[in-house]
mmCIF file of the N, C-alpha and C atoms, coordinates in Angstrom:
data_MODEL
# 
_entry.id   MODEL 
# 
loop_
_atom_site.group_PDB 
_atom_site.id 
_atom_site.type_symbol 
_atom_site.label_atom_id 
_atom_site.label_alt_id 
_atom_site.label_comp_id 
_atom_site.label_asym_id 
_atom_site.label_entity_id 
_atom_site.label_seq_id 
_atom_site.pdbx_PDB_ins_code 
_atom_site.Cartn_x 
_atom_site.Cartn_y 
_atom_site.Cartn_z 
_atom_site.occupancy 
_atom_site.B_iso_or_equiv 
_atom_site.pdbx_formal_charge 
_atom_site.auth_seq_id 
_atom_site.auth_comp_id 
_atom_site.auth_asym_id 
_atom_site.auth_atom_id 
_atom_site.pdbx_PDB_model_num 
ATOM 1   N N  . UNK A 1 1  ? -61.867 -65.605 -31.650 1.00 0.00 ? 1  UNK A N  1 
ATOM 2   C CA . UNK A 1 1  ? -60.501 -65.968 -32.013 1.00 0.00 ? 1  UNK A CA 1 
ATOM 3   C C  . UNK A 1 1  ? -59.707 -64.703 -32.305 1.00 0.00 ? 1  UNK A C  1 
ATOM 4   N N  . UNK A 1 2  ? -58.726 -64.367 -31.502 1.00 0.00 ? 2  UNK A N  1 
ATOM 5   C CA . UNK A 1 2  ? -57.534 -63.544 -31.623 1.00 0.00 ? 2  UNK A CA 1 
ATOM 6   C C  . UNK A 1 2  ? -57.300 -63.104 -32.841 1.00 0.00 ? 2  UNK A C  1 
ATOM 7   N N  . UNK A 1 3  ? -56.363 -64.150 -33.822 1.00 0.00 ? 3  UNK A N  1 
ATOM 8   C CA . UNK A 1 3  ? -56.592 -63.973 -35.468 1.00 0.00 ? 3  UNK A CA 1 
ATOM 9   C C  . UNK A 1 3  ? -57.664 -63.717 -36.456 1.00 0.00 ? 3  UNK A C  1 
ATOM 10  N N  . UNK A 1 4  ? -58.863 -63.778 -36.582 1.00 0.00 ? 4  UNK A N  1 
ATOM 11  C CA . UNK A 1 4  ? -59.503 -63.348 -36.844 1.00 0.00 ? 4  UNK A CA 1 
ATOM 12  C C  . UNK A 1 4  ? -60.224 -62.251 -36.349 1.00 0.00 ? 4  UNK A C  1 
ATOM 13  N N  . UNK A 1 5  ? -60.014 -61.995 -35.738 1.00 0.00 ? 5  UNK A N  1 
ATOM 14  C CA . UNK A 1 5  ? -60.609 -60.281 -34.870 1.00 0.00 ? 5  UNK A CA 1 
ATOM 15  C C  . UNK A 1 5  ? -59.269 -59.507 -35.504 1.00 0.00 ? 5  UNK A C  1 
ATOM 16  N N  . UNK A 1 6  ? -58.187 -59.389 -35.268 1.00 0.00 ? 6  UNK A N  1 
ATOM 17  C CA . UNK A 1 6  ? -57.180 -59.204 -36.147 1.00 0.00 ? 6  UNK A CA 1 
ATOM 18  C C  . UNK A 1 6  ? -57.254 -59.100 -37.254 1.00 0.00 ? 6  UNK A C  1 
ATOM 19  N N  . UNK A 1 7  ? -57.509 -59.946 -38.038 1.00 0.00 ? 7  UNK A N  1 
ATOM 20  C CA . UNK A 1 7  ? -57.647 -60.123 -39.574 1.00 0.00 ? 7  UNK A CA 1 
ATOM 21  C C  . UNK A 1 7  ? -58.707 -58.896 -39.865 1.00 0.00 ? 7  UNK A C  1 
ATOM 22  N N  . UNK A 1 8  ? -59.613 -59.171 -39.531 1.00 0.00 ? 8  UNK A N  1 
ATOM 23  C CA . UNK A 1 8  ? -60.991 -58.474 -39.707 1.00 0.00 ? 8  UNK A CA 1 
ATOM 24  C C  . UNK A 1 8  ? -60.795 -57.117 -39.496 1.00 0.00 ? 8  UNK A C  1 
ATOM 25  N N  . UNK A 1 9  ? -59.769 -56.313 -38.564 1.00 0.00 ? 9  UNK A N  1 
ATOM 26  C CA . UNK A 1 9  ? -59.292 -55.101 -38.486 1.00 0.00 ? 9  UNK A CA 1 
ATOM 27  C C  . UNK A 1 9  ? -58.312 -54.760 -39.127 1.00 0.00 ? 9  UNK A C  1 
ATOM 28  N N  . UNK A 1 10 ? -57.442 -55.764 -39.571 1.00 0.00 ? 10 UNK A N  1 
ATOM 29  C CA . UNK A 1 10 ? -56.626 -55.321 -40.718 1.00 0.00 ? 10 UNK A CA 1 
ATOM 30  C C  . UNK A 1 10 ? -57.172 -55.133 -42.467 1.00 0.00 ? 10 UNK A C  1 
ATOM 31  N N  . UNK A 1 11 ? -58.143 -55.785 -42.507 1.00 0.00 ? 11 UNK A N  1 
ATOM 32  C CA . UNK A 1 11 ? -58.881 -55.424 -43.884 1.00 0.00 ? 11 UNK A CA 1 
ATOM 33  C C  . UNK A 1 11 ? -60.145 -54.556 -43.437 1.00 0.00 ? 11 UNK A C  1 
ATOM 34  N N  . UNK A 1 12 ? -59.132 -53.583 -43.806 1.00 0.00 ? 12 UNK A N  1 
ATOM 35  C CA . UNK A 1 12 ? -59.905 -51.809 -43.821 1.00 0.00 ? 12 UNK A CA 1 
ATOM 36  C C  . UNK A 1 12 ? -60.631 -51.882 -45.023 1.00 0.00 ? 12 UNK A C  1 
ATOM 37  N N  . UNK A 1 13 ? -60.907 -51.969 -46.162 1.00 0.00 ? 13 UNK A N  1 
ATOM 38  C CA . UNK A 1 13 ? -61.825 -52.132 -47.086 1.00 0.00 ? 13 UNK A CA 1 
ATOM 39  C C  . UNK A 1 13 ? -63.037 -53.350 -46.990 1.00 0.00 ? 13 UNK A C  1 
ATOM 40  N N  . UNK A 1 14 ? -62.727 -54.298 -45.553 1.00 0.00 ? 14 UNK A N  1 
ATOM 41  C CA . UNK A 1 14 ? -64.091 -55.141 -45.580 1.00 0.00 ? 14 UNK A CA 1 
ATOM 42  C C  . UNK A 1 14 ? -64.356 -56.549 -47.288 1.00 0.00 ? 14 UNK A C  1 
ATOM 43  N N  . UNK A 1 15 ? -62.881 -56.497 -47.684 1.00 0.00 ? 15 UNK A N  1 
ATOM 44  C CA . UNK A 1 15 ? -63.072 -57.569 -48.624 1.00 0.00 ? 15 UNK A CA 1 
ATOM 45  C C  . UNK A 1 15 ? -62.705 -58.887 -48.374 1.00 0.00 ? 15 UNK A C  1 
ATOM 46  N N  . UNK A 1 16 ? -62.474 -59.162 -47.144 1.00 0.00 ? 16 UNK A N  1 
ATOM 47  C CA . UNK A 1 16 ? -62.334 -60.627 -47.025 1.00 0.00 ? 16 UNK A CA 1 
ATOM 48  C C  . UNK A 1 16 ? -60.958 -61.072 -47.212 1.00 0.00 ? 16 UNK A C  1 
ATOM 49  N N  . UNK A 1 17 ? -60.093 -60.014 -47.747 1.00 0.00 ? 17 UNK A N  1 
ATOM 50  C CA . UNK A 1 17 ? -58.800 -60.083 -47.704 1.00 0.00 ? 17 UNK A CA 1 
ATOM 51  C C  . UNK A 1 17 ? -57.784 -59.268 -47.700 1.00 0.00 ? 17 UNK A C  1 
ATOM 52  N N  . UNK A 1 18 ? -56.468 -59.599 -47.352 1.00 0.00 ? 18 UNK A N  1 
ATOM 53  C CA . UNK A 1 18 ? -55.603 -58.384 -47.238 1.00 0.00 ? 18 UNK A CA 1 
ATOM 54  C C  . UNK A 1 18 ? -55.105 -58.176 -48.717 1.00 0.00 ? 18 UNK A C  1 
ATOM 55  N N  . UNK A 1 19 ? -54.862 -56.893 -48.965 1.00 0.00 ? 19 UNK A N  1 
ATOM 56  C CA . UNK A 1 19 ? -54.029 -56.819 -49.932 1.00 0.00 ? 19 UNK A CA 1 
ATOM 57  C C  . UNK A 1 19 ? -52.595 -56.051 -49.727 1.00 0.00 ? 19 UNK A C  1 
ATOM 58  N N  . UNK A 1 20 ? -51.593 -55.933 -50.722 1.00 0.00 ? 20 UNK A N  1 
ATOM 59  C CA . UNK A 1 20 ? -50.235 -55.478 -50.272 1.00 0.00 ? 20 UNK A CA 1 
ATOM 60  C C  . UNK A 1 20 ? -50.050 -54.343 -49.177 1.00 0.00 ? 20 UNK A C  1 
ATOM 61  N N  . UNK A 1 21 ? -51.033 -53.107 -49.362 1.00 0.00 ? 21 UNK A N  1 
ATOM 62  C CA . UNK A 1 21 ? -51.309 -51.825 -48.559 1.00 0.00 ? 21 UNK A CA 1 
ATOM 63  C C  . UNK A 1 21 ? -51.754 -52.545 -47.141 1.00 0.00 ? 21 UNK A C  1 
ATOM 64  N N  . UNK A 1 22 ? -52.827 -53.733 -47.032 1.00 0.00 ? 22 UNK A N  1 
ATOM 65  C CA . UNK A 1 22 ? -53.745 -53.665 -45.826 1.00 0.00 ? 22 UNK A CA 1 
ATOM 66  C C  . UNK A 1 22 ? -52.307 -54.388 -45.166 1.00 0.00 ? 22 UNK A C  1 
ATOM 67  N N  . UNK A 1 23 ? -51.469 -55.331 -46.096 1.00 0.00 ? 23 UNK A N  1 
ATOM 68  C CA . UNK A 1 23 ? -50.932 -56.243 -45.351 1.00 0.00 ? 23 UNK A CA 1 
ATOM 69  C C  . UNK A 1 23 ? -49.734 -55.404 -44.423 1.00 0.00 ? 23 UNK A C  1 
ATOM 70  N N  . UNK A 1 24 ? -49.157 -54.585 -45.083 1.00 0.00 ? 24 UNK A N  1 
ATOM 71  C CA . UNK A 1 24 ? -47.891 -53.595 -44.781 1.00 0.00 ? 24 UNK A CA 1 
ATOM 72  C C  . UNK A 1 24 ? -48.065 -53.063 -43.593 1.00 0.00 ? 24 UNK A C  1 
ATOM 73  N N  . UNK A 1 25 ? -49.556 -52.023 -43.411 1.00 0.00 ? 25 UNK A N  1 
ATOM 74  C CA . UNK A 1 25 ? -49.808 -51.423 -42.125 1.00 0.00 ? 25 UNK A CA 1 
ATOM 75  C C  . UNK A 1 25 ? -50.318 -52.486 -41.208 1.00 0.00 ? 25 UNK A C  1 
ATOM 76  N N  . UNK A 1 26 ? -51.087 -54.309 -41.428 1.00 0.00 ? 26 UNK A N  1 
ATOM 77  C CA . UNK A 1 26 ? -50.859 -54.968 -40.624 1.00 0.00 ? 26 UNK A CA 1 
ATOM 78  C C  . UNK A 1 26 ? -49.554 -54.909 -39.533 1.00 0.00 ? 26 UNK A C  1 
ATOM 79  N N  . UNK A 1 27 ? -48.518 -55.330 -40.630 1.00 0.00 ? 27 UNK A N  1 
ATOM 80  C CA . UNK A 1 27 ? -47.342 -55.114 -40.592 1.00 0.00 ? 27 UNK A CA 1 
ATOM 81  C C  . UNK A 1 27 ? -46.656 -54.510 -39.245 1.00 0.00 ? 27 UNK A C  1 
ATOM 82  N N  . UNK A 1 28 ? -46.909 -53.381 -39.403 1.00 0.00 ? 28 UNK A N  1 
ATOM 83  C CA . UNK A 1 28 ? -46.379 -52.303 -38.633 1.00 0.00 ? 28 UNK A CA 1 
ATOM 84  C C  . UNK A 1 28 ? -47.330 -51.840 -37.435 1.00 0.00 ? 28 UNK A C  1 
ATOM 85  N N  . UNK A 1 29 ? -48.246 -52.145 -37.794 1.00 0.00 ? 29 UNK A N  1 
ATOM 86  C CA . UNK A 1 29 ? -48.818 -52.511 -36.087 1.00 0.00 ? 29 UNK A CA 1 
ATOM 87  C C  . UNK A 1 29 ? -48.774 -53.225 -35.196 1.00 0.00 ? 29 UNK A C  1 
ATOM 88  N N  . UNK A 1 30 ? -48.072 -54.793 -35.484 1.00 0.00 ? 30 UNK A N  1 
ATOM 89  C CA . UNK A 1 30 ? -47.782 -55.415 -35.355 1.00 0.00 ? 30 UNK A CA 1 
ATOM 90  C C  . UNK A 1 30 ? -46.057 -55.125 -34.937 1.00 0.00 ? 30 UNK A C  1 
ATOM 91  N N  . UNK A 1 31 ? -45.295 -54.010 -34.917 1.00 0.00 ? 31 UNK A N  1 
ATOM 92  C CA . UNK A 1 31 ? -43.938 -53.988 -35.026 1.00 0.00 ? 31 UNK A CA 1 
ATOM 93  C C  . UNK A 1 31 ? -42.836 -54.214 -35.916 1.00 0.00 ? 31 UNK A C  1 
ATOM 94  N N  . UNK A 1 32 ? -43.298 -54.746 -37.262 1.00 0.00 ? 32 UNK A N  1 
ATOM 95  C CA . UNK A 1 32 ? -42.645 -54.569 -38.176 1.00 0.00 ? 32 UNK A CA 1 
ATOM 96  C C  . UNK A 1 32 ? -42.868 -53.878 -39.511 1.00 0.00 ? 32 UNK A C  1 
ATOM 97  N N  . UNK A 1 33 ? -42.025 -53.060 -39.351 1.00 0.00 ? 33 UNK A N  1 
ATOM 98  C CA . UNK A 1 33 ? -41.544 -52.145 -40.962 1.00 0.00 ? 33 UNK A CA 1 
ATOM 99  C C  . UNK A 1 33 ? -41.451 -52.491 -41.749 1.00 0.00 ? 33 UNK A C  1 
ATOM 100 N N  . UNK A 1 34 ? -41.760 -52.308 -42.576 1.00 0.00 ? 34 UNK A N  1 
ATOM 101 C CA . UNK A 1 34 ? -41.823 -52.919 -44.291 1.00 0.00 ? 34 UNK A CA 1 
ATOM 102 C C  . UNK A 1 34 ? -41.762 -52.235 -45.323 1.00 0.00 ? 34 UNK A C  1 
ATOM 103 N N  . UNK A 1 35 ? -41.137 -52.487 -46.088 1.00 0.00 ? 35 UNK A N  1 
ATOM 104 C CA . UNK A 1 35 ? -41.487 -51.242 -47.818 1.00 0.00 ? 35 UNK A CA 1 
ATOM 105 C C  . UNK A 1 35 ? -42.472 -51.935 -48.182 1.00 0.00 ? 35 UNK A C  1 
ATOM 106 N N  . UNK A 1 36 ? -42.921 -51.524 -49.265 1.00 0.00 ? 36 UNK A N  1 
ATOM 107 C CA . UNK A 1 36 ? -44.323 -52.257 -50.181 1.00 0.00 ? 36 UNK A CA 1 
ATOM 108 C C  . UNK A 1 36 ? -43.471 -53.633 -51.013 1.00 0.00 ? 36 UNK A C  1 
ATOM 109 N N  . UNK A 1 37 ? -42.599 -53.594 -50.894 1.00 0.00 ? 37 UNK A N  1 
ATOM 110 C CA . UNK A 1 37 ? -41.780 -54.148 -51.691 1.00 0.00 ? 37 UNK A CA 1 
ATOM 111 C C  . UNK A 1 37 ? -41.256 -55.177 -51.127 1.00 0.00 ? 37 UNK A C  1 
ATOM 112 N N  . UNK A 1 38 ? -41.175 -55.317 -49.929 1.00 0.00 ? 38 UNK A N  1 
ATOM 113 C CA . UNK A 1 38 ? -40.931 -56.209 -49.019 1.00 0.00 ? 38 UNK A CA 1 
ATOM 114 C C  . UNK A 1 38 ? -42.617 -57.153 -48.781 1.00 0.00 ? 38 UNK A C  1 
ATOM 115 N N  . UNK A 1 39 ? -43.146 -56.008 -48.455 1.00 0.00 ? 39 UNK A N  1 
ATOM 116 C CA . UNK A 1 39 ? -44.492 -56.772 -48.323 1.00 0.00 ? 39 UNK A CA 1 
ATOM 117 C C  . UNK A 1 39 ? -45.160 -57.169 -49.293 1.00 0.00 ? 39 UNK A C  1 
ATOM 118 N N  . UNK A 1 40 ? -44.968 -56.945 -50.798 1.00 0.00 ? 40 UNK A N  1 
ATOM 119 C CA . UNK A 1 40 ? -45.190 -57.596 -51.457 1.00 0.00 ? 40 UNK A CA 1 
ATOM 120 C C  . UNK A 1 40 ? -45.042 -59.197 -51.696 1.00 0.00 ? 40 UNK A C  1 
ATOM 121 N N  . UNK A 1 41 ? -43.496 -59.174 -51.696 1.00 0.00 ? 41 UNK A N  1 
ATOM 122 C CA . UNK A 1 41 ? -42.474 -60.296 -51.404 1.00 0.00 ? 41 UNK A CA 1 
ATOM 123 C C  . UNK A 1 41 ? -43.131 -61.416 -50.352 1.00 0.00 ? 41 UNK A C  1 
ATOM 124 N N  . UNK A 1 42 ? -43.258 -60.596 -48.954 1.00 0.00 ? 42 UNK A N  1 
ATOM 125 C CA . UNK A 1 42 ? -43.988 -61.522 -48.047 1.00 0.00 ? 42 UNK A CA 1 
ATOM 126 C C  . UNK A 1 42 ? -45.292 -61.849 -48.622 1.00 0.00 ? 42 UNK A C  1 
ATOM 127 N N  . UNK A 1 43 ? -46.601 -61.360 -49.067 1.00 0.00 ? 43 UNK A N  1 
ATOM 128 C CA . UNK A 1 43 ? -47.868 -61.726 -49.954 1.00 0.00 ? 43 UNK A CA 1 
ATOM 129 C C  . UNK A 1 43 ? -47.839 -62.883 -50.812 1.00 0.00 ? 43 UNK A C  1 
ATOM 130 N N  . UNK A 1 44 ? -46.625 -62.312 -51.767 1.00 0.00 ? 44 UNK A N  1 
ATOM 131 C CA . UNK A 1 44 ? -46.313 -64.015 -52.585 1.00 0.00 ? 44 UNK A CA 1 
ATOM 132 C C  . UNK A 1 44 ? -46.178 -65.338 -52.082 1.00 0.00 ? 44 UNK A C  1 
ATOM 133 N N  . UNK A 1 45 ? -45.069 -65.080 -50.774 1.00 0.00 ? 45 UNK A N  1 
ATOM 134 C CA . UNK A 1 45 ? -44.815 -66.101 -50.144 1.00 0.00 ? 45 UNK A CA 1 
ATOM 135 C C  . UNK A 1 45 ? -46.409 -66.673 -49.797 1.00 0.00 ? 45 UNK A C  1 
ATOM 136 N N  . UNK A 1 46 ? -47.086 -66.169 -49.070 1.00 0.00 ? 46 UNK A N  1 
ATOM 137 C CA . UNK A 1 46 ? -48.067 -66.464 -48.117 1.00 0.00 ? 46 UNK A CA 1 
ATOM 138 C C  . UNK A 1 46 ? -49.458 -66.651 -49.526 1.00 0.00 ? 46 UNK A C  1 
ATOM 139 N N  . UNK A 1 47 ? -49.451 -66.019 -50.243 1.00 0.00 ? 47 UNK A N  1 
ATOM 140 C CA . UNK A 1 47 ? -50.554 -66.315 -51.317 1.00 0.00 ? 47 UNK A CA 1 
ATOM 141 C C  . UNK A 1 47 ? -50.617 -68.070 -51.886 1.00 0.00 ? 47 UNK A C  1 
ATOM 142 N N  . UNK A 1 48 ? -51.074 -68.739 -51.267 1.00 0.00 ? 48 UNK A N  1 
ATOM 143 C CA . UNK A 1 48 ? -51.393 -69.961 -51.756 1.00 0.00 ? 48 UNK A CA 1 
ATOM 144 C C  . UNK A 1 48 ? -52.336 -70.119 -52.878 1.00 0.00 ? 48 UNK A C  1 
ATOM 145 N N  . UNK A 1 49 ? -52.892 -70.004 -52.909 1.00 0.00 ? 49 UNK A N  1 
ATOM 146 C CA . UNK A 1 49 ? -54.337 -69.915 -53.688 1.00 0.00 ? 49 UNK A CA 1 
ATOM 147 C C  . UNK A 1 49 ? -54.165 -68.571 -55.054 1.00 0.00 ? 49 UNK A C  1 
ATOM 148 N N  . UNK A 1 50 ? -52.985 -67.929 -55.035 1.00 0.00 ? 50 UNK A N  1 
ATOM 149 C CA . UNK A 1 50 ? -52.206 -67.307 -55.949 1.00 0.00 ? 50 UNK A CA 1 
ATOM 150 C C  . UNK A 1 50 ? -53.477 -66.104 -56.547 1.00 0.00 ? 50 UNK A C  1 
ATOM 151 N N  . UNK A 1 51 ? -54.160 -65.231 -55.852 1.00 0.00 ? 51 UNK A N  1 
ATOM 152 C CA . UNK A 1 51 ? -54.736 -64.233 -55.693 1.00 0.00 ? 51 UNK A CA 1 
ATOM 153 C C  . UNK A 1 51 ? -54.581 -62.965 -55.805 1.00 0.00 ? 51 UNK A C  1 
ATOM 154 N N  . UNK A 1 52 ? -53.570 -62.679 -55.523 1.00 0.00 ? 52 UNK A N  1 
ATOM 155 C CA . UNK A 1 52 ? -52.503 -61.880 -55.137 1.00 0.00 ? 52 UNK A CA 1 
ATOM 156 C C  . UNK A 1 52 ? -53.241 -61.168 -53.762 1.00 0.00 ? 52 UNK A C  1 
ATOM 157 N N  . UNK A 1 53 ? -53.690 -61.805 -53.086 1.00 0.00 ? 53 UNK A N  1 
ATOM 158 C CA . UNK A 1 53 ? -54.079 -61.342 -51.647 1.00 0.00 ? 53 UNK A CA 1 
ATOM 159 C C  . UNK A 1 53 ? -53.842 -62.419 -50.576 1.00 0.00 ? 53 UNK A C  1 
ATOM 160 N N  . UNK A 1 54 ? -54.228 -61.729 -49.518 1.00 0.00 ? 54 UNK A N  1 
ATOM 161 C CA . UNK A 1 54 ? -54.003 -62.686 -48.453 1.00 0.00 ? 54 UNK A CA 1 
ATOM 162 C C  . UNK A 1 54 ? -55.269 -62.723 -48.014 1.00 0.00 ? 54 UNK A C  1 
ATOM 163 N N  . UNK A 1 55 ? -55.765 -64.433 -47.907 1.00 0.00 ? 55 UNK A N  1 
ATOM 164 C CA . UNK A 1 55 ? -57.167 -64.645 -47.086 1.00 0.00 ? 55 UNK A CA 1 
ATOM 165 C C  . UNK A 1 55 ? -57.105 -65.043 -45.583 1.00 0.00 ? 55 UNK A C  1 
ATOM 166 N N  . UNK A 1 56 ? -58.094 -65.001 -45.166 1.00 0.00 ? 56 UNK A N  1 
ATOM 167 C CA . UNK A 1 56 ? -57.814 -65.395 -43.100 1.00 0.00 ? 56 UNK A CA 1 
ATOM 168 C C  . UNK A 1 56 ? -57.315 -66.905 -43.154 1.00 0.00 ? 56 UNK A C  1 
ATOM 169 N N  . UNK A 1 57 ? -57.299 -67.518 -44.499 1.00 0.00 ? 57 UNK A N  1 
ATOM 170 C CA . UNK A 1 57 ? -55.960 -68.940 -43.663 1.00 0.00 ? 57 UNK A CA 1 
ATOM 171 C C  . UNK A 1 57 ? -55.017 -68.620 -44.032 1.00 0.00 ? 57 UNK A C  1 
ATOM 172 N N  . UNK A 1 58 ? -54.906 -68.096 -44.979 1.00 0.00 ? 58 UNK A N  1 
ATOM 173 C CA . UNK A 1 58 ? -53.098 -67.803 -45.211 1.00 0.00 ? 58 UNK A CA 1 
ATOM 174 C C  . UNK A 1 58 ? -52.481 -66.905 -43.965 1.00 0.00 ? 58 UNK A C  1 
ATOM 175 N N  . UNK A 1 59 ? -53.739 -65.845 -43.581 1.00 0.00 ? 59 UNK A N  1 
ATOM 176 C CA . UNK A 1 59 ? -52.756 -65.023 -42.693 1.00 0.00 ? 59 UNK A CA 1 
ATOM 177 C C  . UNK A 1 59 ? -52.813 -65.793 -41.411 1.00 0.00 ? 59 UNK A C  1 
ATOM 178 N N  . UNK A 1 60 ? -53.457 -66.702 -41.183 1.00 0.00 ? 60 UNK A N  1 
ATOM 179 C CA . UNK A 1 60 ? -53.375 -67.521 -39.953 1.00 0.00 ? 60 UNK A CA 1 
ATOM 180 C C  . UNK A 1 60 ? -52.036 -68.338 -40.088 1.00 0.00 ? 60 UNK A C  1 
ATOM 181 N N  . UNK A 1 61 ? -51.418 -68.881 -41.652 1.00 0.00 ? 61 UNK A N  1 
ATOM 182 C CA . UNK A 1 61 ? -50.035 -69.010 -41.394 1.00 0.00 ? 61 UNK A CA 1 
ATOM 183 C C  . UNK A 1 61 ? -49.131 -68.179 -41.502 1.00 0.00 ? 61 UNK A C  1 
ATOM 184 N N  . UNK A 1 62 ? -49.565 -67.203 -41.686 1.00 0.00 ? 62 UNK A N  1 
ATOM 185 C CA . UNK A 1 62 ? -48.155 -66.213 -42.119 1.00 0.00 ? 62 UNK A CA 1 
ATOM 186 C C  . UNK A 1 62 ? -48.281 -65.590 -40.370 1.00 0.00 ? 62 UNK A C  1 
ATOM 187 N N  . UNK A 1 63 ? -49.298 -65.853 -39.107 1.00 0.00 ? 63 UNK A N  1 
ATOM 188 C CA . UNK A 1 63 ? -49.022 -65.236 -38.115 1.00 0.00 ? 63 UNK A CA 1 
ATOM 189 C C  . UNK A 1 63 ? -48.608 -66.824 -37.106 1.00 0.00 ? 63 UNK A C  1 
# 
């Protein structure tokens, strides 16, 4: 699966989830720019489970 091969290369530390840093340079590999501050903002949105990270279903909706 596309998204998860993805996911799995965007969490550079190997924890099972993104955090604000992993999510940002997601981000921008992807083509969009972000401050931390922005991507923070987007994290909240997408944090269901209120973690303060992003896990592979959230980022499966946030993509």
């Amino acid at each position: 699966d596309e998204v998860r091969a993805a996911f799995e290369e965007f969490d550079t530390d190997g924890s099972g989830s993104l955090e604000v840093k992993e999510l940002q340079q997601a981000l921008a590999r992807l083509g969009v720019e972000t401050s931390s501050d922005a991507a923070r903002r987007i994290l909240d949105k997408f944090d269901k489970d209120g973690d303060g990270t992003i896990g592979l279903d959230e980022f499966t909706k946030l993509v």
